[in-house]
N, C-alpha and C positions, 0 to 999 in steps of 0.2 A: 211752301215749306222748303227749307233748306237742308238736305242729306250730307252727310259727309263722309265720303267712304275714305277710311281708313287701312291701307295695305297691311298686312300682319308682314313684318320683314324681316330675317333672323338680324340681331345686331352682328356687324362685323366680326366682334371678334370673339362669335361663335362658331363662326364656317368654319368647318372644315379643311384644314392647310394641312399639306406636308411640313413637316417638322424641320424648320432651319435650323444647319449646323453652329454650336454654340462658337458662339467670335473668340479669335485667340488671342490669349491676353498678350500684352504687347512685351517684345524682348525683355528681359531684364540689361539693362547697359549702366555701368560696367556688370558683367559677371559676378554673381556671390562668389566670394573666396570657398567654402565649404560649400558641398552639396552632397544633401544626405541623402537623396532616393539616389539607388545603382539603375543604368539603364539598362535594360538585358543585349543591351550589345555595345560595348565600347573599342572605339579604333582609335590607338595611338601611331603620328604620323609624324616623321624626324626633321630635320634642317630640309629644308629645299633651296636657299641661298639663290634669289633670281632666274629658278629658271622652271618657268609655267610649262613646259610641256611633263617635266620630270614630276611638278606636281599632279600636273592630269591625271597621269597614268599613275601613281599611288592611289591618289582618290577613286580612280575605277576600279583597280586594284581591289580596292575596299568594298567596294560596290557601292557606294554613293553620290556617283558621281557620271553625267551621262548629255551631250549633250551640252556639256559648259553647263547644268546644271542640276541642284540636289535633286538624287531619288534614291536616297537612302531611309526614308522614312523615319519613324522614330530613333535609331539611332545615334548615337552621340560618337564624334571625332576630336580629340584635343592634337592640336599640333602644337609639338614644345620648342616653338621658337628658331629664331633666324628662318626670318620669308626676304632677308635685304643681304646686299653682297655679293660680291664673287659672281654677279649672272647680271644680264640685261634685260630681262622683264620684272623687276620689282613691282612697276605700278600695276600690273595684269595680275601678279601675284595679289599684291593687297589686295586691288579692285575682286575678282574671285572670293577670297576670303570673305570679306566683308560679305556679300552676296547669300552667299554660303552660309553664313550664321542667320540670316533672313529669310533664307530658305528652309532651313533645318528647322529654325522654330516653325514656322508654320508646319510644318509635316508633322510636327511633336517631338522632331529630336534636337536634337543641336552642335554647331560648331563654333568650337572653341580655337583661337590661334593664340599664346602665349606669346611674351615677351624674350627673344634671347637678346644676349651680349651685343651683337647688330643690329638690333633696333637699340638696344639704348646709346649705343656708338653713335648713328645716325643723327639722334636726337642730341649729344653731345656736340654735335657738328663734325665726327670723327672722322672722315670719307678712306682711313687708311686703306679699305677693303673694297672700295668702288671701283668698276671699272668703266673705259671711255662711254661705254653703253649706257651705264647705270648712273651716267652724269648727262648723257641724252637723256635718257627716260625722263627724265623730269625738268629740261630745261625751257620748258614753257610756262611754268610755275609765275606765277606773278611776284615781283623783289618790291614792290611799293613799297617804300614805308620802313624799311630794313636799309642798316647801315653792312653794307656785303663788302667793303670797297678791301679787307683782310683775304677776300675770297678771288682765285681765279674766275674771269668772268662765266667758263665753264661750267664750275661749282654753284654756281650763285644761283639759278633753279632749284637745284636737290636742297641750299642749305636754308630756300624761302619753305620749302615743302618740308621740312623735319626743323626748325625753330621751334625753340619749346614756345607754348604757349602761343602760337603764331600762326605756326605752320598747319596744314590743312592735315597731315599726315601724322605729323606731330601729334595733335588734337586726338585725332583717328584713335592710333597704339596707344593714348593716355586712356581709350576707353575698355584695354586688353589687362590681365594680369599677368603679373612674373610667374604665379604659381596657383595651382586650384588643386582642392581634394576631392576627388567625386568618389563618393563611396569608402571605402578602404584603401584607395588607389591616389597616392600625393602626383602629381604633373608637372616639374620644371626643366627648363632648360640643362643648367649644368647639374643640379639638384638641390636639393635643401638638409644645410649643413645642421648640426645641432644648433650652432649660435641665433640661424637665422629660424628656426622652430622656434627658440626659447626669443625671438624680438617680436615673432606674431607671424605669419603668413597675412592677414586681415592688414595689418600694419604696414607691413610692405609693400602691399600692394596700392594701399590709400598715398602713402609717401611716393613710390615710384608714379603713381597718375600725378599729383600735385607738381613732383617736380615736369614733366613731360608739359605741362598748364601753365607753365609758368611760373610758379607761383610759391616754388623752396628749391634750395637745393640739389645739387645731387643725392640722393642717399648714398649712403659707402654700403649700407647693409644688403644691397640690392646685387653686388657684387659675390656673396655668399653664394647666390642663387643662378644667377647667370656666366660666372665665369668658374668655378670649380668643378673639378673632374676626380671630387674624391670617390668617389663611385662610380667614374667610368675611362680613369686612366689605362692607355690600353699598353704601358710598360711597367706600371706598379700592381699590386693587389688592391682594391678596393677596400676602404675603411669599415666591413664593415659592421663593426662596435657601434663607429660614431652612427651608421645609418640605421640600425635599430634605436639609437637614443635621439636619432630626429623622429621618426617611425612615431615611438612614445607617446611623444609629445605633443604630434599630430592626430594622435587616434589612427593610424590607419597599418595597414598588414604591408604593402610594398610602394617601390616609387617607381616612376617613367620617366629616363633622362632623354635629351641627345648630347649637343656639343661636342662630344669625341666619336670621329670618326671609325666606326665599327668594318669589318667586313661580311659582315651578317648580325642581325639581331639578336642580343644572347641575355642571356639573366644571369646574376652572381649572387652572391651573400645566400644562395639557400631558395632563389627566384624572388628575394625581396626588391632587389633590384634590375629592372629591365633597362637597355641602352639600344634608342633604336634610331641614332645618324648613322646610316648605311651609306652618307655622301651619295643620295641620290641624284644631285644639281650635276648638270653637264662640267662643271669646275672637277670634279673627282672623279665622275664615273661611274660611279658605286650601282649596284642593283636597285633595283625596284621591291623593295619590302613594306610590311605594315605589321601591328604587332594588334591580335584582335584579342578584346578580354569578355570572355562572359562567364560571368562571376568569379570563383576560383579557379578557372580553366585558362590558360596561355594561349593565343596558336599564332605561330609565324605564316604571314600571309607571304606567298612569293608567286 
């Protein structure tokens, strides 16, 4: 007689296991233009224009930042633009940034770095604002393939690294917005004019990637956005009629400029508008600030 003993053996996958943490869904890239949940703690972060230490120290400042690396946890940071120019660590600069927004999501928050006037200058081939450094920084760039011979052989790294469509950097900022609304809260460099509310935010942003790809034009409207200082001209009064009828039109209660250099971080039009280039980059000088929002509450980080 043949017995056959059969072991009783729980199936696998009814043991017993500690609970693995649910996998994080992967970046969004580029950034949604709108975004409706508020985070309960957002940090607005001005111009740093090449120079990674002055960044550091805002970022810790902030408290996210430790280490060369995120531990601000959930938390959200938009910086509005100009990370190129005027300093000699650009690519440390990018290199961080990027990082940073890889690290934030996984912890549950995020970082955001906007387009200003000097990345799309860059990407223009504009180098007006480059200095000897910041033509080092990138002259090991590979020029294959690219007709440079219009360029000093100095330039010809940085303009292989920011070629639309081309360029490794170029590519990079085509994957950044000119502007984002998180919550109530609009985010641009110079800020967002009525004209450029009423062309689309969503719009802008798709056409400013496309042209950075290669792949259109300039936009002229992208100009609205990145180079006007109607909101934070620091010898006129601020427009601001026109910035309540962008306001409108974006849904939202106030904006977050840089571009004009501030000597502390201040609010106008009634606190609808905040302006936080305090010319932090060793180019100016300027102090070490950050502008923190949770929910309807301001506060100047110094």
């Amino acid at each position: 007689m043949i017995v056959l003993l059969i072991a009783c053996v729980q199936p696998p996958e009814t043991l017993e296991t500690e609970d693995e943490p649910e996998p994080v869904a992967e970046r969004q890239v580029p950034p949604p233009t709108f975004v409706d949940e508020v985070p309960s703690r957002l940090v607005a972060l001005g111009d740093v224009h090449g120079d990674i230490r002055a960044a550091r120290s805002a970022l810790r400042l902030a408290g996210v930042l430790e280490g060369g690396h995120w531990v601000g946890g959930d938390a959200w940071v938009v910086q509005t633009g100009d990370q190129l120019d005027r300093g000699g660590d650009e690519e440390a600069i990018l290199e961080l940034f990027e990082r940073l927004a890889d690290e934030a999501h996984e912890a549950g928050g995020a970082f955001l770095s906007l387009l200003g006037n000097h990345e799309l200058l860059n990407v223009e081939l504009d180098f007006s604002y480059v200095t000897d450094e910041g033509f080092a920084d990138f002259a090991d760039t590979p020029t294959d393939g690219l007709d440079l011979d219009d360029f000093p052989a100095e330039q010809r790294g940085r303009a292989a690294a920011f070629w639309p469509g081309v360029g490794e950097w170029a590519l990079t900022l085509s994957e950044h917005n000119v502007a984002i609304r998180v919550g109530d809260t609009v985010f641009a460099h110079g800020g967002v004019t009525p004209g450029a509310a009423a062309y689309g935010l969503g719009r802008l942003n798709r056409d400013t990637r496309e042209w950075m790809r290669g792949l259109t034009a300039y936009p002229s409207e992208a100009d609205d956005v990145v180079w006007t200082r109607m909101y934070s001209d620091d010898e006129t009064e601020p427009d601001c009629a026109a910035l309540q009828e962008a306001l409108d039109v974006l849904g939202a209660a106030r904006m977050v400029v840089g571009h004009t250099v501030w000597d502390a971080i201040n609010p106008a039009c009634d606190g609808r508008v905040w302006r936080v280039d305090v010319g932090l980059a060793g180019f100016y000088g300027g102090p070490t600030m950050v502008l923190e929002l949770r929910g309807d509450e301001a506060t100047v980080l110094q």
